[in-house]
N, C-alpha and C positions, 0 to 999 in steps of 0.2 A: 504493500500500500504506500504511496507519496506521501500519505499524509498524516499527521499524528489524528489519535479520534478522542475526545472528552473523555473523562475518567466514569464521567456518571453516566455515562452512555454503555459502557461496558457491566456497571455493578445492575444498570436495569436490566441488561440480557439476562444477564445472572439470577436475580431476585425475582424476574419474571419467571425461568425455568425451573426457579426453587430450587436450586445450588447452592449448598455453603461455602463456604471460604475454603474450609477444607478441603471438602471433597474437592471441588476445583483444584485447589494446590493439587491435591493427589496426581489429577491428570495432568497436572503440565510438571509434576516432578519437581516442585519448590512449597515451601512451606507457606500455611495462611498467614502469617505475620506480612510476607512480602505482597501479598493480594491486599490486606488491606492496606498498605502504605502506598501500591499503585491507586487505590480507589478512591483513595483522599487525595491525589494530586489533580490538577486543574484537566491533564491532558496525556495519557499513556502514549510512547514514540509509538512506529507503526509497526517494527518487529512483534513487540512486547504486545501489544492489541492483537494482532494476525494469531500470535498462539495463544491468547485469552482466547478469543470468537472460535478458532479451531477447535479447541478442548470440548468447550461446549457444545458444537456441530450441531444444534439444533434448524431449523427454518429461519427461525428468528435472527440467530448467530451469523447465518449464511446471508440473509438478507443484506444486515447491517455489514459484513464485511464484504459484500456487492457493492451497496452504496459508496463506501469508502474507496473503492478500489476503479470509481467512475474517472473519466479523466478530466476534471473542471478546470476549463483554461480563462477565465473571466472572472471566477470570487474562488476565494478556498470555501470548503463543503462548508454547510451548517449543521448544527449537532441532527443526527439521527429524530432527535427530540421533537426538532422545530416543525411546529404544524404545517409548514411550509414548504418542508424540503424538497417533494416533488415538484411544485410548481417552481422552485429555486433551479433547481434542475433543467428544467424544459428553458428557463432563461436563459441557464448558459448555453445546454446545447445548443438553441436556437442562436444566440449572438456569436458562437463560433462557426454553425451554417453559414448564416448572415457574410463574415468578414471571411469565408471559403469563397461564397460567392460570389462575390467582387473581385477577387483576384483571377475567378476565370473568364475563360473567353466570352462566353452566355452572359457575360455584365455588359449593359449598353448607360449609358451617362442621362439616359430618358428614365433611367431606373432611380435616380439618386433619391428624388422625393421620395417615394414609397418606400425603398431603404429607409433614408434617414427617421420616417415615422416613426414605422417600425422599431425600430432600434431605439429612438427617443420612446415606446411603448413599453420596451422592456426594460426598458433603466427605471422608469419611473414607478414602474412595478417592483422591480426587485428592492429599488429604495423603500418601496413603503413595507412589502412583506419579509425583507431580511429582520427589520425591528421584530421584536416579540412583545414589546412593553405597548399599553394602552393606560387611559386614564377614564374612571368612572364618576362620571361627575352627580351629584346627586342634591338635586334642585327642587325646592318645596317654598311655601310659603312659611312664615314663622309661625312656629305652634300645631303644623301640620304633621310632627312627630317622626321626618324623615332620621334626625339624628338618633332618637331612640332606634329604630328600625336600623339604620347602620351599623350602631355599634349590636345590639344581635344577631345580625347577619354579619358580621366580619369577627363575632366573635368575645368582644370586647367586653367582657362582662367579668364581675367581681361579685363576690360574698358580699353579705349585709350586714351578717352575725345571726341571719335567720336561714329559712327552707330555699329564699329564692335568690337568686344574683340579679343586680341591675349595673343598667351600664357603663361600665368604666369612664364615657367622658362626661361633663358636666351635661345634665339636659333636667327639663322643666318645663312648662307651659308655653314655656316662648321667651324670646330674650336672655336665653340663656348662656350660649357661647357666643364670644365675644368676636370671634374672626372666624376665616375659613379655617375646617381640619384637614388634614391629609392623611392618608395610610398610606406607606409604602414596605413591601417585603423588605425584610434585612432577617440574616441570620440569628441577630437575637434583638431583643425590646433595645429602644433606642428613645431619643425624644430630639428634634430641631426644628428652635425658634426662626420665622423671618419677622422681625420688628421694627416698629414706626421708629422713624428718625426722631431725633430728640426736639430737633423747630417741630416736629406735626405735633409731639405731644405736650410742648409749650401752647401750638395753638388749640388743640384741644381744653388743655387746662383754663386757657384764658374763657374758651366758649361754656365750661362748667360755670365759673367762677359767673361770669355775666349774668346766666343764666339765675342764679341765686341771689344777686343783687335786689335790694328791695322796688327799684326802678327800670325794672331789667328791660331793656329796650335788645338785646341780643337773643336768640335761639338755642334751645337748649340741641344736648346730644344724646345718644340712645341710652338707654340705659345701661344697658350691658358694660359701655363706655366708661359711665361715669362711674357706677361700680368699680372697677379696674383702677380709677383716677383715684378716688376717695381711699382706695385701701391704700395704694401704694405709698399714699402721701397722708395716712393716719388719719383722713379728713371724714369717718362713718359717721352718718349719722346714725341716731338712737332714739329710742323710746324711752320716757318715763313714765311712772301711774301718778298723777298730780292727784287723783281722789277717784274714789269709786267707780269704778268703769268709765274711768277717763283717763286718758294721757297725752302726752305733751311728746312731739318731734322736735329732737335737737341736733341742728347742724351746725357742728364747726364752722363750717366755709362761712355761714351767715352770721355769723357770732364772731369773726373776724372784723367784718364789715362793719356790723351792726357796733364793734368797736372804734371804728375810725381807720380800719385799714382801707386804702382804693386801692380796684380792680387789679391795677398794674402789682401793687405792693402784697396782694392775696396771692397774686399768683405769683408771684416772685416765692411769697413760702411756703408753697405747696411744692412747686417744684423741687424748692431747697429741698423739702423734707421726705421726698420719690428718691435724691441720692441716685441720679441716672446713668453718673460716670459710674459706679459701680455696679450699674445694670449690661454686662455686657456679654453675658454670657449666650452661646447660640445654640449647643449642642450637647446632649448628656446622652451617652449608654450604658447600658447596666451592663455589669460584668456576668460573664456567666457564673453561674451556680449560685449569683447573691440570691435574694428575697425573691417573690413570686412576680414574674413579670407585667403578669395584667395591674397587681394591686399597685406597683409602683409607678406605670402608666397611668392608672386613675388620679391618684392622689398627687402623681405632678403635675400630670395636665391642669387638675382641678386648680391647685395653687395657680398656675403660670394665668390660666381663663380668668382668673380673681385677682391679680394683682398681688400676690400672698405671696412670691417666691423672689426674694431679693436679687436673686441672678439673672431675673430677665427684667424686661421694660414690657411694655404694653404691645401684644403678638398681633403680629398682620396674617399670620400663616401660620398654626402650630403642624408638625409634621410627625408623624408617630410610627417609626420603627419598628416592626414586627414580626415574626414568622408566620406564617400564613398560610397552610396547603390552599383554601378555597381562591384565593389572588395568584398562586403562583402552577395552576392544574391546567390539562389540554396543552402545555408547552407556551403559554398565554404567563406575562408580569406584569401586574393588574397594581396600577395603584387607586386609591381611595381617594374624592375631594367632597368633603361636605362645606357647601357652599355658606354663605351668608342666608340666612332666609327670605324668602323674596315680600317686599312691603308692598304691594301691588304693581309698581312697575317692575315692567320684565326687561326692558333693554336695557340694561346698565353692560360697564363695559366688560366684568370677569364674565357674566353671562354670554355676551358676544362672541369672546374671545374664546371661551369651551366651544360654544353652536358650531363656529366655522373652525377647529381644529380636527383636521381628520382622523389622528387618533382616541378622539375623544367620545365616549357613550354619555349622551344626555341623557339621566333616569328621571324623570319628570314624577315626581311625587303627589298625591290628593291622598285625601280621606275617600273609606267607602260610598258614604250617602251620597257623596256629589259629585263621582268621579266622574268625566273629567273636570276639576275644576275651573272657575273661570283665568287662574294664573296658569296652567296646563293649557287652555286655549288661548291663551296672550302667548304667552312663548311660540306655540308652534305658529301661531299667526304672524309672530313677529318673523320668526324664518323663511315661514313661504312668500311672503308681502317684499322681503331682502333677498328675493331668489336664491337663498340657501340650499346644496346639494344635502344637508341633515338626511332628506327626510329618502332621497333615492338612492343616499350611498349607506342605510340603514344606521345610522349616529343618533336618533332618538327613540326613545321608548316612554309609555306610561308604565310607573311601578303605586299600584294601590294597595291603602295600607291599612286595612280592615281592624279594627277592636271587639271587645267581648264576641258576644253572637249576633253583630252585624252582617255577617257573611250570612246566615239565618235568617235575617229577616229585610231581605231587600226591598226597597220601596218600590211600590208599585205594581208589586206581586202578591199574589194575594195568594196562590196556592202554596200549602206546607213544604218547604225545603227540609230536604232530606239532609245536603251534609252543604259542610263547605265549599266541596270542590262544586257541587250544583251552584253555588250562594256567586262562587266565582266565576261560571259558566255564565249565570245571566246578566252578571254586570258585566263580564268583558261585552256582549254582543251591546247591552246599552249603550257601554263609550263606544264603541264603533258607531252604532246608531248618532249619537251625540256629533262625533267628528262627523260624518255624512252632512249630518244638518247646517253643520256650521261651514260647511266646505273647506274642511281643514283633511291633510293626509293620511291615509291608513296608519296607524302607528302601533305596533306592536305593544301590546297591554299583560305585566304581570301582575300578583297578587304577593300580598308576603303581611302574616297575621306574626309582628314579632315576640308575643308569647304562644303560640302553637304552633306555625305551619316551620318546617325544616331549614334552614339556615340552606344550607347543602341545594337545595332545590330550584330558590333565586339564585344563588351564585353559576348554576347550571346554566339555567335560563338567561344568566347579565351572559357568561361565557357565549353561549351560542349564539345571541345577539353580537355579540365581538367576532365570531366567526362571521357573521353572514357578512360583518364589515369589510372584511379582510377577501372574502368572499367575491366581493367586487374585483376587485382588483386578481385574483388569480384566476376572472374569469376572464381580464382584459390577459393574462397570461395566456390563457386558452387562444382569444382571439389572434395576440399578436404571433402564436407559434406555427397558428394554421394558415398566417399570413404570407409567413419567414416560407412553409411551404410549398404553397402556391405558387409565392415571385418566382421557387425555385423549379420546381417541376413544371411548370403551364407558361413560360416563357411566347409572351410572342409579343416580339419587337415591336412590330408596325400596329397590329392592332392597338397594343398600349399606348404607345405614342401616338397615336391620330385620337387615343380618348382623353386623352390628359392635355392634349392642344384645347381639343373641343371643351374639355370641365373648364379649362383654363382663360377660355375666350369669355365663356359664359360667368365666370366668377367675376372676372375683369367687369364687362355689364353691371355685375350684381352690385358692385361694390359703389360704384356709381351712386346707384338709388341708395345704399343703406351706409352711408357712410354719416351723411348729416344728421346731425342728433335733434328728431321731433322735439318741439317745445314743450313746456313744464306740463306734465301732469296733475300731479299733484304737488302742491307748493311745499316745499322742505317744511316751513316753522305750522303747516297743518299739522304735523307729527306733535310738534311740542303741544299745542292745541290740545291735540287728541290725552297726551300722558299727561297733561295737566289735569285733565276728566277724573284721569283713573288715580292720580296720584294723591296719598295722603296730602293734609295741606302743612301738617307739620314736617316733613321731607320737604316739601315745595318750599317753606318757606328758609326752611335753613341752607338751601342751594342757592338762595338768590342771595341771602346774608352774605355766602362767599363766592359770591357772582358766577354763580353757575358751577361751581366745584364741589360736588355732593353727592357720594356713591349711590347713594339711593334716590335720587334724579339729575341726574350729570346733565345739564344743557344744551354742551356744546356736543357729546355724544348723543344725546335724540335729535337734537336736528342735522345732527351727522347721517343717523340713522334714514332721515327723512330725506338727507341728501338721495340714498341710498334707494330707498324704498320708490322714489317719485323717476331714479334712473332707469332701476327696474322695470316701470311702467312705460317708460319711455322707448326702452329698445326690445320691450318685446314685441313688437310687428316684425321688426326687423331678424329680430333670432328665430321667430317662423319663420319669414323667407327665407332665411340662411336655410334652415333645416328640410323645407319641402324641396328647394333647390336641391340639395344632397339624397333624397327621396327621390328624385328626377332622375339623377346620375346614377345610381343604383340600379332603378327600374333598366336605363336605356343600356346601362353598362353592364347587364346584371352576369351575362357571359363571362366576361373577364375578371375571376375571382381574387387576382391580386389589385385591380382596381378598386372594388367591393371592400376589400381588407384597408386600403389606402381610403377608403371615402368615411368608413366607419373610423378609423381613429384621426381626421379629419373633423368629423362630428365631436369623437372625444375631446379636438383639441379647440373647439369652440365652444365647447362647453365648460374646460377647464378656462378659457381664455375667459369667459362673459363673467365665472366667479372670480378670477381678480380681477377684470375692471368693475362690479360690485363691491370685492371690499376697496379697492382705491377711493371708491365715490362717497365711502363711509371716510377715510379718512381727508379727504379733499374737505368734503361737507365740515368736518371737527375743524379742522384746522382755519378753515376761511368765517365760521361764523366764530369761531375761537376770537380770532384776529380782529372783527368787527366788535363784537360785544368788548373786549376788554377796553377798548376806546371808547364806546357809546355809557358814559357816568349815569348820563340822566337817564334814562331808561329804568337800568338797576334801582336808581333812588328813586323813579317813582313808584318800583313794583315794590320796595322795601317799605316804602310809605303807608302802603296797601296793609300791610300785615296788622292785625289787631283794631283794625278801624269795623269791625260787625261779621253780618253775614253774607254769603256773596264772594270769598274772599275769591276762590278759587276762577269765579268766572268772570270776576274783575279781571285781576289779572292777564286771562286770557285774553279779553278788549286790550288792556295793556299791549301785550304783546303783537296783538293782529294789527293794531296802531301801526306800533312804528313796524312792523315788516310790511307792510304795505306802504308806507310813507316811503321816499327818494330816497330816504336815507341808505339802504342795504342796495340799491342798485347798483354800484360800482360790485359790490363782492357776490350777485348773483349774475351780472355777465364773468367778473375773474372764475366762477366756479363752472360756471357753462364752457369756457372756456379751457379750463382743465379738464369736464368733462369728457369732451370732444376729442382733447390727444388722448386721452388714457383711453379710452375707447377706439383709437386710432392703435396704440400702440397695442392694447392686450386682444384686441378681437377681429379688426381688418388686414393690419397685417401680417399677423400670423396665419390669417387664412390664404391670405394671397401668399405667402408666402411655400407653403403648405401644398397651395398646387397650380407651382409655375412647372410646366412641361418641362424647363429647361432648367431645373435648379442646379443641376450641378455644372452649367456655363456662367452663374449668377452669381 
């Protein structure tokens, strides 16, 4: 064999055929101590493997020492493990087909595009399916009990001092954790901080402090926050009983003030008293064989989520270390992200950034009675409205998450359910139902009750959901392999090239008419409009306090979004005609199978092309209303004005805003964004396509 093979690649043949160490020794005439000190190394040479696999001589044994024994001239192998490795396979042989046949005579220079596709088909394949790692992201509203649900399904549970265990990280009714969590495998329990810089949690402290002010003209911050803030800096408030089923709330911070300290001088010793130089620690592991791993997990996480652990500051990201079969099973390294909980707006920016990440499974969280709920239909509404691939390249799902004997008694049904798995059959058909109505996409719907239904069973289901991901793309492997052999066997010169003239004349044509970008749709700041509707008015108002810089309604990101959303609208006539055109060429060309092969990842590549000029037009959109708002003072002071003056706020406001975006004012940075539109568009979807299928690319 060339090549060394994995050490855990060998110990599975083994463990799979139920071999011990010894007997093994036996056959190969060395003792078990030296088998297991090969099966703890990262990687056995290829002699030392060749007479492991032989000894054993099972199917199995013979397989894997097949595979190894392939001759990969383009990647070295991937472990036997990787879910992948056939399709990894068919890559390279096809890429060494490929650069075979170019060097023979049967390569003619009319050939290079449909080459070159191809080959940009399998790179881009083999890059996504060499990874094995995914991330599961898990998104709910607050209080909708995803984070209870994840820590029982990953595991993460601890004793009480009673019969039952609850879950290792902090959870409660809502408002409970203070940032997003992560899981990631690692060989043993681990803990790492990502924390707010020290100016954010000066400004933070300054917007507690104002907040408590007896005049308070500023916006407070979530709770969760200021919890975190008060411990760190000894500032808790307290109860006392003043008399008989009465008491008295007493707060430091206010009792500062209410001494004579300002704002600036409160916060000046609150900070003092956080001690943040000495907050700098980022990363803790436990040693092996110390204390029980989940309990020290709990009880650190708990402190660090509360402000209680002197070695850290206030967490943007806590990241939790752990061994994990259900994250690391099918050949699949699965990390864990439990989100912020969603306050009714859905476009914020870490949501954005999972939706369009293609490694990323959006598990979209509700309760039973309502599933889907109405923030599960904002999300998926938000991706389809942003021409997001989510929902066709399988990246989203609903995960419903039933209590007591809800599964039992579904609304709306009247006849005796029998068991759960029934309770779950006729809610999933109702969110189907549900999405149809709403004209939202099919989306794969699980169930997961986290005091009865099996842990083991969602994790099944998130897995195979991660397959069908991966899925995609080893089926564009399929495609580009049967391509690689078409161009090669069904060669015909002249017929190619008088069809690749003709696609070519006719693309020329096309690009003509669809080059100019239709006028506005729908107006970018309708977007802000619209999440001002949906938005708490306590988010709204603390985003305008920092002029638009506020997770839980970013400004310059929703009308980025809108940017987005109104582009979308805009060039789809035009990505029909691209597409029935390709429909055309098919039909007329349908004879020439390596044309066929060439037109379809054609189609691929304007489909990959239209998602970044989509998300460009997302950050074009940020960026140029960015740019505008932060000069426009008065605008801000008068929606800031707004706050606290009755009721109404929120649709004041809105008037505020449709004002001046319809006044001259914004008209310089809605031609500069039209403007940007137009190249980015120019550059990620025209010509690539022209370029894609000039007859003559490789004279070009």
């Amino acid at each position: 064999m060339p090549q060394p093979i994995p050490s855990e690649v060998l110990k599975y043949v083994r463990e799979t055929e139920k071999l011990s160490q010894a007997n093994l020794a036996s056959r190969m005439q060395t003792v078990a101590s030296v088998l297991s000190k090969l099966e703890k190394a990262d990687d056995a040479e290829p002699e030392i493997a060749e007479r492991y696999l032989s000894a054993i001589g099972t199917p199995l044994a013979n397989e894997v020492l097949e595979f190894y024994n392939r001759d990969w001239k383009h990647s070295a192998p991937p472990s036997y493990l990787h879910p992948n490795r056939e399709e990894l396979w068919a890559i390279d042989h096809s890429l060494s087909q490929l650069s075979e046949f170019e060097r023979s005579p049967r390569n003619d220079p009319i050939l290079r595009a449909p080459i070159d596709l191809l080959r940009a088909e399998l790179s881009v394949a083999a890059n996504y399916l060499q990874r094995r790692d995914h991330t599961v992201a898990w998104i709910g509203d607050i209080g909708v009990g995803k984070t209870t649900a994840l820590a029982h399904a990953a595991g993460l549970l601890v004793g009480d001092g009673r019969s039952q265990r609850k879950p290792a990280f902090p959870v409660g009714s809502g408002r409970t954790t203070v940032c997003e969590t992560a899981i990631r495998v690692a060989p043993t329990f681990g803990i790492a901080v990502d924390a707010l810089d020290d100016d954010e949690v000066v400004r933070l402290t300054r917007d507690l402090v104002t907040s408590v002010a007896p005049d308070a003209s500023g916006v407070g911050i979530p709770s969760e926050v200021a919890r975190v803030l008060r411990n760190m800096s000894g500032m808790k408030t307290s109860t006392v009983e003043i008399g008989e089923d009465e008491f008295q709330s007493i707060d430091p911070i206010a009792d500062l003030l209410e001494g004579g300290l300002s704002i600036d001088q409160a916060v000046d010793q609150l900070v003092s008293a956080m001690r943040l130089p000495e907050r700098r620690e980022r990363q803790l592991v436990l040693p092996e064989g110390s204390e029980d791993g989940l309990s020290w997990v709990s009880k650190t996480v708990s402190h660090i989520n509360n402000g209680m652990d002197e070695r850290f500051g206030v967490p943007r990201r806590i990241n939790v270390l752990m061994p994990s079969s259900n994250l690391s099973a099918d050949g699949q390294i699965l990390s864990v992200i439990d989100t912020r909980g969603v306050e009714q707006v859905t476009q914020r920016e870490d949501l954005t950034a999972l939706r369009d990440d293609p490694r990323t499974l959006a598990v979209l969280c509700t309760k039973f009675p309502d599933a889907p709920n109405a923030s599960v239909q904002r999300h998926l509404q938000d991706s389809q409205e942003a021409g997001s691939d989510a929902a066709s390249r399988k990246r989203q799902c609903i995960l419903v998450l039933p209590r007591g004997d809800e599964a039992l008694q579904v609304p709306g049904f009247d006849e005796p359910i029998s068991s759960r798995a029934q309770g779950y059959s006729i809610r999933r058909k109702d969110v189907a139902q549900a999405l149809v109505k709403a004209t939202l996409p099919a989306t794969p719907t699980y169930f997961f009750d986290a005091h009865s239904d099996d842990a083991d069973r969602v994790w099944t289901s998130l897995r195979g959901q991660i397959a069908e991901m991966r899925a995609v793309y080893a089926d564009r492997v399929s495609a580009a392999s049967a391509g690689v052999q078409n161009l090669i066997q069904n060669v015909d010169v002249v017929k190619t090239a008088e069809a690749r003239r003709g696609i070519q004349h006719s693309v020329d044509r096309l690009l003509e008419d669809v080059a100019p970008m239709p006028t506005t749709v729908r107006p970018p700041h309708q977007n802000l409009i619209d999440q001002l509707a949906t938005a708490h008015h306590s988010s709204i108002a603390a985003s305008i306090v920092r002029g638009g810089d506020w997770s839980n309604f970013p400004v310059t990101h929703i009308l980025g979004s809108g940017v987005r959303i109104d582009a979308n609208l805009r060039i789809a006539d035009h990505i029909s005609r691209i597409n029935h055109r390709l429909d055309d060429f098919e039909n007329e060309y349908g004879e020439l199978e390596d044309v066929v092969q060439s037109l379809k990842a054609v189609r691929t590549l304007v489909a990959e092309g239209r998602q970044e000029f989509l998300a460009s037009c997302l950050t074009i959109g940020r960026d140029a209303y960015g740019n505008l708002l932060s000069a426009e003072r008065d605008v801000w002071k008068q929606a800031i004005a707004r706050y606290g003056e009755g009721s109404g706020y929120k649709r004041d406001l809105a008037g505020i805003w449709r004002e001046f975006f319809e006044s001259p004012i914004p008209a310089s940075t809605v031609k500069s964004i039209n403007s940007r539109l137009r190249k980015s568009w120019e550059t990620h979807v025209l010509v690539p396509l022209k370029r894609a299928t000039r007859a003559d690319a490789a004279e070009g």
